[in-house]
C-alpha positions in Angstrom: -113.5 -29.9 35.6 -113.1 -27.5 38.7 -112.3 -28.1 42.1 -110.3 -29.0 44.9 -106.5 -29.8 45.9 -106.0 -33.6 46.6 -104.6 -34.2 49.5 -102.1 -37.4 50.1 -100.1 -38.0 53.5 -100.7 -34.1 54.4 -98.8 -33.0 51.0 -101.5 -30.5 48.9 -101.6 -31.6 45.2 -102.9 -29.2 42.8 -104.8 -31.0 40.4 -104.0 -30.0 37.0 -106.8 -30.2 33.8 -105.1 -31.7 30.7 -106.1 -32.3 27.0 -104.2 -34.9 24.9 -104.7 -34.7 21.6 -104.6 -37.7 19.4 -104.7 -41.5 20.8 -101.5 -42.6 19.3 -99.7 -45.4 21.8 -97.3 -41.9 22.8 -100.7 -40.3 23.7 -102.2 -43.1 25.6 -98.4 -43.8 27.3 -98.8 -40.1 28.2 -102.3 -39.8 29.3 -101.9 -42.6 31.2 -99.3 -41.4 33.4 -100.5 -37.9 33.6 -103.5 -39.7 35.4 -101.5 -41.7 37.6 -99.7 -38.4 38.5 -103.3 -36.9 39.9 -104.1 -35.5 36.6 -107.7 -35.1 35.1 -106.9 -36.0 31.6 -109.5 -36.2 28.8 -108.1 -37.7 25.0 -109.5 -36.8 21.8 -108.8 -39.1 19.0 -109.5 -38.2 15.6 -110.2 -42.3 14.5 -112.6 -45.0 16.0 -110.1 -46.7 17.1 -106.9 -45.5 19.7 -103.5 -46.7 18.9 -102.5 -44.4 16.2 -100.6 -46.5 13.7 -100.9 -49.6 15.7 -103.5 -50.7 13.3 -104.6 -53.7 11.6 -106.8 -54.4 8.1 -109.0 -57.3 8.3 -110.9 -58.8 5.1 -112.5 -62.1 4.8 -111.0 -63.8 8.3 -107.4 -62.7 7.6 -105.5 -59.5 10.0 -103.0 -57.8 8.1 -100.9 -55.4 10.2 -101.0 -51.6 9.1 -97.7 -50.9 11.7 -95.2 -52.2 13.8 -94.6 -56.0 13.3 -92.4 -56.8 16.1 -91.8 -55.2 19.3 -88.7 -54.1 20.7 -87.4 -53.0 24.3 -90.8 -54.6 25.7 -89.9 -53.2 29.7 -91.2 -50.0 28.5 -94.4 -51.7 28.0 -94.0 -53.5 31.5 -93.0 -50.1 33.1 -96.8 -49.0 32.0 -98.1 -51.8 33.4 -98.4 -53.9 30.7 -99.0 -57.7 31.4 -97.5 -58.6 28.2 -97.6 -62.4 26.9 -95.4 -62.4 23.8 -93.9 -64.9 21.6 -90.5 -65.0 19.8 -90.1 -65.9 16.3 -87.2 -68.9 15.7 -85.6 -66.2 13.7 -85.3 -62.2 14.1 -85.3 -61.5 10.2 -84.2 -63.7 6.9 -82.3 -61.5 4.7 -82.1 -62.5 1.1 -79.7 -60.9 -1.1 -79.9 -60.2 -4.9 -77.4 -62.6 -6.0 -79.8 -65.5 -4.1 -77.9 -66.1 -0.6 -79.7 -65.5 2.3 -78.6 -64.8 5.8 -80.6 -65.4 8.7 -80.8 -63.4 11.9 -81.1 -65.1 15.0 -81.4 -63.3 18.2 -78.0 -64.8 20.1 -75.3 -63.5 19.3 -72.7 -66.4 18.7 -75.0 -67.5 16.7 -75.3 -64.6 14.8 -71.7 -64.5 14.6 -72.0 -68.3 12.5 -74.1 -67.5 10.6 -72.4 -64.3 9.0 -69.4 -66.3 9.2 -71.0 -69.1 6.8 -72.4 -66.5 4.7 -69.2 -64.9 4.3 -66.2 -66.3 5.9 -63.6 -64.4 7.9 -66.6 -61.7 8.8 -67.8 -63.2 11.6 -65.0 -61.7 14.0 -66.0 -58.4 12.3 -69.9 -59.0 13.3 -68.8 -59.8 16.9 -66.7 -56.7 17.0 -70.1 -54.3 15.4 -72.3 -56.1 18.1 -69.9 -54.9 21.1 -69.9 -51.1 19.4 -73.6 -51.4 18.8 -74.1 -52.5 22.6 -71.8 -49.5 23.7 -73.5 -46.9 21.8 -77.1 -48.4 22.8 -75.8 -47.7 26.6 -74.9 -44.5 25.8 -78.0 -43.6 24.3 -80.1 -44.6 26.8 -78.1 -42.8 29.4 -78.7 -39.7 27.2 -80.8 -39.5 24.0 -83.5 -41.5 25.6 -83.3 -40.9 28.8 -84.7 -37.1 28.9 -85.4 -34.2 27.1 -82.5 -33.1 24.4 -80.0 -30.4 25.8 -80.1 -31.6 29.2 -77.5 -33.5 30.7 -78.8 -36.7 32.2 -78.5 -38.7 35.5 -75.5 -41.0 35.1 -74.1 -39.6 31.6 -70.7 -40.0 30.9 -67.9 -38.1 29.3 -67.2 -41.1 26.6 -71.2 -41.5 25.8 -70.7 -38.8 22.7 -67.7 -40.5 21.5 -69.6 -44.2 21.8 -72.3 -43.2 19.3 -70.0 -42.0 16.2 -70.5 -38.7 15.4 -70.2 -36.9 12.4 -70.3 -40.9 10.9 -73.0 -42.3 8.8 -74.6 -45.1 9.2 -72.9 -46.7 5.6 -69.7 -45.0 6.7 -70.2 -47.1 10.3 -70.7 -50.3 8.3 -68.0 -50.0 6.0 -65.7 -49.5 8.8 -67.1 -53.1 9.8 -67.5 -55.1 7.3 -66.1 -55.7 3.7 -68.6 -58.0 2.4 -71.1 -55.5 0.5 -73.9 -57.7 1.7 -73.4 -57.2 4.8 -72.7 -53.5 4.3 -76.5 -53.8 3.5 -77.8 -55.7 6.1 -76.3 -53.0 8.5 -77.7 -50.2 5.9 -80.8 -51.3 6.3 -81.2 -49.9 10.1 -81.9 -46.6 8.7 -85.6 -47.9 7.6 -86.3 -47.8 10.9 -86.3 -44.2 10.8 -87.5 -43.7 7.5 -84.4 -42.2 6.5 -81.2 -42.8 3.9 -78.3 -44.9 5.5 -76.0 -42.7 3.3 -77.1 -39.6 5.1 -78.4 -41.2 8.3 -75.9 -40.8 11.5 -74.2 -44.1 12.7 -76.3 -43.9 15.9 -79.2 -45.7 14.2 -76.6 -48.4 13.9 -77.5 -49.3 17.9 -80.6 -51.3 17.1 -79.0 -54.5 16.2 -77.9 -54.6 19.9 -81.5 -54.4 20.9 -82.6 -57.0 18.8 -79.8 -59.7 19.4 -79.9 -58.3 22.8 -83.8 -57.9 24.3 -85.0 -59.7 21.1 -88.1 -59.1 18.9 -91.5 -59.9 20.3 -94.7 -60.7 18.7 -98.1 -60.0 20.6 -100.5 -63.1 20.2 -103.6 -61.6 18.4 -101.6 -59.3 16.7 -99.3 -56.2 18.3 -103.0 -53.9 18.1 -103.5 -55.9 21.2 -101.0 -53.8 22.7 -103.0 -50.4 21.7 -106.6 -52.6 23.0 -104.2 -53.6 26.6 -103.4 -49.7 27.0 -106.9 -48.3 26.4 -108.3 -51.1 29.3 -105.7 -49.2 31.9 -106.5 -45.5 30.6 -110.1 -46.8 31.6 -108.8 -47.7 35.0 -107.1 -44.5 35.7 -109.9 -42.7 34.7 -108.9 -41.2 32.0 -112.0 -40.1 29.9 -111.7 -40.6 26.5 -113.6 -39.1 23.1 -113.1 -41.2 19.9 -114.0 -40.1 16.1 -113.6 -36.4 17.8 -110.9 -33.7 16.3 -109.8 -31.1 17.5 -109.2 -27.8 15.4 -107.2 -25.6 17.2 -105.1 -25.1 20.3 -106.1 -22.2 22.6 -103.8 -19.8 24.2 -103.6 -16.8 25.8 -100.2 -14.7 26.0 -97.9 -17.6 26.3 -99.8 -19.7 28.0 -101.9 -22.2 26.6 -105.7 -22.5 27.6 -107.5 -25.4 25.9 -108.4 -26.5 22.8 -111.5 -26.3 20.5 -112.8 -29.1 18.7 -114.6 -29.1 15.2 -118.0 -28.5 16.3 -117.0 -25.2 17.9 -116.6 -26.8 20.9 -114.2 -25.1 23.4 -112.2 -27.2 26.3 -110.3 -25.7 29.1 -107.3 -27.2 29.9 -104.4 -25.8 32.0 -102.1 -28.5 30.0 -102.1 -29.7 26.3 -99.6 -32.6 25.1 -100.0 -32.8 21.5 -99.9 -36.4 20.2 -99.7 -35.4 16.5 -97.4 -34.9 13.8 -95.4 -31.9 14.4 -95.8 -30.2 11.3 -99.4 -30.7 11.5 -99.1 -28.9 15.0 -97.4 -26.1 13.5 -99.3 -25.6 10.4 -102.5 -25.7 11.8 -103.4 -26.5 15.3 -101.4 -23.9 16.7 -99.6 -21.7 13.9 -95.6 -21.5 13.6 -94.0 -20.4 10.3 -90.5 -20.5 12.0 -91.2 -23.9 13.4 -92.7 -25.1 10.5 -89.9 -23.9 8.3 -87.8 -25.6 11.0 -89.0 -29.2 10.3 -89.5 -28.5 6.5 -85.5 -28.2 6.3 -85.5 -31.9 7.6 -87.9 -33.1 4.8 -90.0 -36.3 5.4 -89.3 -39.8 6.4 -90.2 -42.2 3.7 -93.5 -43.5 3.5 -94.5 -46.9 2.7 -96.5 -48.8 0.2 -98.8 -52.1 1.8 -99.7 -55.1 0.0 -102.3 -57.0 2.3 -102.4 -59.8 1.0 -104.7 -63.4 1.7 -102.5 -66.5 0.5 -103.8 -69.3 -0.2 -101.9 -72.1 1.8 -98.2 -72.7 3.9 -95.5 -71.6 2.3 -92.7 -74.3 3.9 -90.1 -72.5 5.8 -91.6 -69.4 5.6 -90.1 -67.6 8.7 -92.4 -64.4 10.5 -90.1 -61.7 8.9 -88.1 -61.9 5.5 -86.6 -58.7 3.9 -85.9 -59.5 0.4 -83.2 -56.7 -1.0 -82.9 -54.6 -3.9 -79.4 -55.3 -6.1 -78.7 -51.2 -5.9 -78.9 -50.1 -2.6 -78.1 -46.7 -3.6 -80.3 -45.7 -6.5 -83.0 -46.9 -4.5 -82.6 -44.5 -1.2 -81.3 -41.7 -4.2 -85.3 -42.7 -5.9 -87.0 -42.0 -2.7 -85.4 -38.8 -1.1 -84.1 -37.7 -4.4 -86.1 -38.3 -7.5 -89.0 -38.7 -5.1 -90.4 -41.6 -6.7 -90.7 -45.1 -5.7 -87.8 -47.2 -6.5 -88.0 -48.7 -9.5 -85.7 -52.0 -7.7 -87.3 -51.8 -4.5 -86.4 -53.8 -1.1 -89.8 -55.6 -0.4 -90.2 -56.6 3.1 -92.5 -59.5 4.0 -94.1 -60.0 7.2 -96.4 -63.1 7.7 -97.9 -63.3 11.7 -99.7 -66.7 10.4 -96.5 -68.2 10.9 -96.1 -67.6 15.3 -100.2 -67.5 14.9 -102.7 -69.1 13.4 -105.7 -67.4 14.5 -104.5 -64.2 12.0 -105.5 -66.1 9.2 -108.0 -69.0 8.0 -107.3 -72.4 8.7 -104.4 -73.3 5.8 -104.1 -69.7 4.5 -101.3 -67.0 5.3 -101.7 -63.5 5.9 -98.6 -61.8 4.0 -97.7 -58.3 4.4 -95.4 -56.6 2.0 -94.0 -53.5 2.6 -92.0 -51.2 0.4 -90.1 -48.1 1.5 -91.2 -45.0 -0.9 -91.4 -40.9 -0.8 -93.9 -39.5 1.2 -95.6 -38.1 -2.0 -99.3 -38.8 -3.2 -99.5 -41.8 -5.2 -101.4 -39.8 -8.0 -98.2 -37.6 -8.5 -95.5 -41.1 -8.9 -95.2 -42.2 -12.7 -96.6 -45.0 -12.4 -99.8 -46.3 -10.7 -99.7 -47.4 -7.4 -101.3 -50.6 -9.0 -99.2 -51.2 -11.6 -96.6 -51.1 -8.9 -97.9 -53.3 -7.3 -97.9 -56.0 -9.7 -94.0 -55.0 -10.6 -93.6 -56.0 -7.1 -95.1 -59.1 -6.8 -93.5 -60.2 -10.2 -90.1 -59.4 -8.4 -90.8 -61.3 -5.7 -92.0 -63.9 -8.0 -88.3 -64.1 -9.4 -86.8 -64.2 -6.2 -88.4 -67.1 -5.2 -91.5 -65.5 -3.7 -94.2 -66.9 -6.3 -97.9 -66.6 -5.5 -99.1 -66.8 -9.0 -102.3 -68.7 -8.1 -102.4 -68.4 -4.3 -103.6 -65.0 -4.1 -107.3 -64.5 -2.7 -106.8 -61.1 -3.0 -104.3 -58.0 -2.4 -105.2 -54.9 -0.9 -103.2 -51.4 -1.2 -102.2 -48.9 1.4 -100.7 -46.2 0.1 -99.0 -42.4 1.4 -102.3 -41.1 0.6 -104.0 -43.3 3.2 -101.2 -42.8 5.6 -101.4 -39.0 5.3 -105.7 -38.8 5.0 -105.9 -41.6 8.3 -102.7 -40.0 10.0 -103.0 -36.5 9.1 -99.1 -36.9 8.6 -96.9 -35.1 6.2 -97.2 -36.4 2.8 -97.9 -39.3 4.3 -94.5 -39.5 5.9 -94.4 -42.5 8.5 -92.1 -40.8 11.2 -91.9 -37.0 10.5 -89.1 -35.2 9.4 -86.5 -37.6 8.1 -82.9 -38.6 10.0 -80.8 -37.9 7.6 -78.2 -36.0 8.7 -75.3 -37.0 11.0 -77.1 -34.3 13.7 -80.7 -34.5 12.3 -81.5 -36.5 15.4 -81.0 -33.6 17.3 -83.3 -31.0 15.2 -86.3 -32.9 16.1 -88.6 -30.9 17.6 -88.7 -31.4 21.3 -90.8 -32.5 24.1 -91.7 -28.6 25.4 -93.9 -26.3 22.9 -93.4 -22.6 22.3 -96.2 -22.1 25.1 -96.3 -22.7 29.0 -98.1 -26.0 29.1 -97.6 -27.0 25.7 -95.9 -30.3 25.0 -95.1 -32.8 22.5 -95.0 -36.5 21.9 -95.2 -39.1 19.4 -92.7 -40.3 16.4 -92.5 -37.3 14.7 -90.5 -35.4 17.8 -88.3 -36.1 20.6 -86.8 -39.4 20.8 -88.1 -40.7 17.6 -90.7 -43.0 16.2 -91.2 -46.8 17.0 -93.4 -48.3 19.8 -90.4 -48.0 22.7 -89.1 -44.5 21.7 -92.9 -43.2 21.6 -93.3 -44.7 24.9 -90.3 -43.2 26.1 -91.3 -40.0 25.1 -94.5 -40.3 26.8 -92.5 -40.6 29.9 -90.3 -37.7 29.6 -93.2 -35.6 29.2 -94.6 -36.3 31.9 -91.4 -36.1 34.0 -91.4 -32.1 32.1 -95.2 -31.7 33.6 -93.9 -33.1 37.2 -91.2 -30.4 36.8 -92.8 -27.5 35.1 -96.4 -27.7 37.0 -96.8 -25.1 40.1 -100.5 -24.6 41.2 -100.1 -20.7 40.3 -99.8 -22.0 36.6 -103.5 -23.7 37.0 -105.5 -20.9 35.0 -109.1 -21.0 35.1 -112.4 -19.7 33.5 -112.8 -15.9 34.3 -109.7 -15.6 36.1 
C-alpha cells in the first residue's frame, strides 16, 4: 500500500491508507469520497452484499424491502454522483386512524392544508402555520446540525437557528401547541419513528421532517431503493476503491493514540494510517476497539426501537391501495410506554404497510402485491417478549383484518424479521435500528460524534453523528471526510517499521 506523493498542478498530496469498516450506504458515501480525495481506501463488509440495511428479501418472484421505503432529500444522492431515476407516489402516506377516518398526505402543501381541513375543520390554518415552523427549523438544522460536526459553529449559522428548532420542547409538546384535534396530534407524533424513539420524550426538532416531505417529496427507486446501494458500489468500483465482502474485521489497531489498522478474523493484520468505522457505535466500543466510558456513554441513551417485518406475498390488487399506509394504534401512549418501558411489543400496535407493487410492478408477480408490514417494538430478543413472535404475528394481521386490511385467503405466504435478525445480520444493539434512542429534548446531541478517541479514528453511520436514515448517513459520510481533509498532515501517515 506504500509509495509515493501524488502530485497535481505542482501541489504534493500525501497519499493517505484508509480502512472502512462495514459497507453500510454511510461507508460506501464515505469510502467513496475518501477516494475521490486521493485516498487508497479498501472496505470490509461483514455481509455478501454492501448497503447495510438497504436490503431486500426475495421469495418466490416477490422483493420485500428489509429498509428504507422511500427516500428523502435525494441531492445528497446527486451530490455523490448519483444518476438517480425515481418515481413519486400520488400520495406521501394514508394515515388511518382508530375511530376509521383516514387522512391522506400529499406532498403540496395547500393541498395538504385541505385535506386536514376536511378531516378536521378549522385545523387546516393550524397545519399551514406547523408547515412554516417545520420549514424554519429544517433551515436551521441544515445550517447547523447537518451541516458539520456537533460543537462547531457552522458556515452561515445564525443567532435565531437555536431558537427555530424548540428546545427544551418535545415533539408531543410541539404538536399540541399546533393542533387540537388528537388525531392530528398523532400524525405529527408519529415523526419520532423516524428515529426509533418516543414522541413523548423525543425533542421537537424531529418535528422538521414533514417540511422535507411536503417540501423535496418522497421518492421511490424503480427496482426497489437496494438499487441505490447496487448504483453506489458501481462508482466505489470506479474510484478504485477495493472492496472485501463476507470479510470481518475483529479489532481496531492502535498504537499510543494513534490508530494503525485493523485485524480481520483470520488473523489477518491491515495497516492503515485512517480507520472510519461504519458500525454501530456500541459495537465499536464494546468490542472493536474497547471503551467502558464510551460505552457507558451510549448505554445511558438506551436503544432505538427495533422493528418486527411481515413479508408478505398477496395474492391479487387490492383497489386503492396507495404505496405507503400507516394504520394507528387507539393509545398512542401505552404503546411507546410498551416499547421503551415495559420493553415488550405493544399489545395495540401501529402497523405500517408498505406495498412497492403499487409505483412497480416488476416487485411482484403479475396480479400479486408484495406487502410489507412493519411494527415498531423494543430492541429485545424475541425469545425474551411474552408472546411469540408468531403468535404476534397473527394478532397483527387479525388487527389489520378489522381495520379494513383483510387478507384472509390472499396470503401465499408471510415471512418474519425480527430484532434477533436485525441484531445477528447488523451486529446492532439488541437489534436496535438506529443506535441509542432520541429521547431526550438534548439526546440529539449525546450521539457519539464523527471523530474517535484516537488520531485517525472516525465514525459514521445511523447510530452517531447526524442520525440514521439514507440522507443523514450520507451526510455524515460527508462530514467525515471534510474531518480527514482537515485533520490529515503527511507527518500523521505512519508506516510499517517506522
Amino acid at each position: 500500500m506504500d509509495g509515493p506523493a501524488r502530485t497535481c498542478a505542482g501541489v504534493e498530496t500525501i497519499v493517505a491508507r484508509v480502512t472502512v469498516i462495514g459497507g453500510g450506504v454511510g461507508g460506501m458515501a464515505a469510502a467513496l469520497l475518501l477516494a475521490r480525495d486521493g485516498h487508497r481506501v479498501r472496505l470490509f463488509e461483514r455481509l455478501p452484499r454492501l448497503g447495510g440495511k438497504l436490503a431486500e428479501h426475495r421469495r418466490d418472484g416477490f422483493a420485500l424491502s428489509l429498509g428504507p421505503s422511500l427516500l428523502t432529500m435525494p441531492q445528497v444522492f446527486r451530490d455523490l454522483g448519483l444518476r438517480l431515476d425515481l418515481v413519486e407516489p400520488a400520495e406521501l402516506c394514508r394515515y388511518r386512524f382508530a375511530d376509521g377516518s383516514t387522512l391522506t398526505a400529499r406532498r403540496d402543501p395547500e393541498s395538504m392544508a385541505a385535506e386536514v381541513e376536511r378531516l378536521a375543520p378549522g385545523e387546516g390554518a393550524a397545519w399551514k402555520a406547523f408547515h412554516a415552523w417545520a420549514a424554519r427549523c429544517l433551515a436551521a438544522a441544515e445550517r447547523t446540525y447537518f451541516a458539520g460536526p456537533f460543537g462547531r459553529p457552522t458556515r452561515g449559522a445564525r443567532l435565531d437557528d437555536l431558537a427555530a428548532v424548540a428546545p427544551g420542547r418535545t415533539l408531543h409538546h410541539l404538536a399540541r401547541r399546533f393542533f387540537r384535534d388528537p388525531r392530528l396530534v398523532q400524525y405529527v407524533d408519529r415523526y419520532a419513528t423516524y428515529s426509533g424513539s418516543d414522541p413523548y420524550r423525543a425533542p421537537a426538532a424531529l418535528g422538521c421532517i414533514p417540511a422535507l416531505e411536503h417540501g423535496q417529496g418522497g421518492w421511490y427507486v424503480p427496482g426497489g431503493l437496494p438499487r441505490l446501494a447496487d448504483d453506489l458500489a458501481t462508482l466505489l468500483r470506479e474510484a478504485g476503491v477495493e472492496v472485501a465482502l463476507e470479510t470481518r474485521v475483529s479489532e481496531i489497531i492502535t498504537s499510543a493514540d494513534q490508530v494503525t489498522g485493523v485485524r480481520l478474523t483470520d488473523g489477518e493484520r491491515v495497516p492503515a494510517d485512517i480507520v472510519v468505522a461504519n458500525t454501530d457505535a456500541a459495537q465499536l466500543y464494546g468490542r472493536l476497539l474497547p471503551d467502558r466510558r464510551r460505552l457507558r456513554r451510549i448505554a445511558r441513551l438506551g436503544p432505538s426501537s427495533s422493528a418486527l417485518l411481515l413479508l408478505a406475498g398477496v395474492e391479487g390488487r387490492t383497489p386503492g391501495l396507495p404505496h405507503h399506509s400507516i394504520v394507528f394504534s387507539a393509545d398512542y401512549r401505552q404503546e411507546f410506554r410498551d416499547i421503551f418501558g415495559a420493553g415488550r411489543p405493544p399489545r395495540d400496535p401501529t402497523v405500517y404497510i408498505g406495498c412497492s407493487a403499487v409505483d412497480d410492478h416488476s416487485q411482484a408477480p403479475k396480479g400479486a402485491e408484495n406487502w410489507v408490514m412493519l411494527v415498531n417494538v423494543p430492541a429485545r430478543d424475541p425469545a425474551r417478549w411474552p408472546q411469540s413472535a408468531e403468535s404476534y404475528r397473527d394478532m397483527i394481521l387479525e388487527k389489520l383484518a378489522r381495520r379494513g386490511h383483510d387478507l384472509s385467503g390472499r396470503l401465499r405466504f408471510v415471512d418474519l424479521f425480527t430484532p434477533a435478525d436485525l441484531r445477528d445480520r447488523y451486529a446492532s444493539w439488541g437489534g436496535a435500528i438506529y443506535g441509542g434512542a432520541t429521547n431526550g429534548v438534548f439526546a440529539p446531541f449525546l450521539r457519539p460524534g464523527n471523530r474517535g478517541p484516537r488520531r485517525g479514528l472516525y465514525l459514521v453511520g445511523g447510530s452517531v453523528h447526524p442520525g440514521g436514515g439514507l440522507p443523514l448517513v450520507a451526510m455524515g459520510a460527508r462530514i467525515v471526510a471534510r474531518l480527514i481533509a482537515e485533520d490529515f498532515r503527511p507527518a500523521d501517515v505512519i508506516r510499517d517499521g517506522r
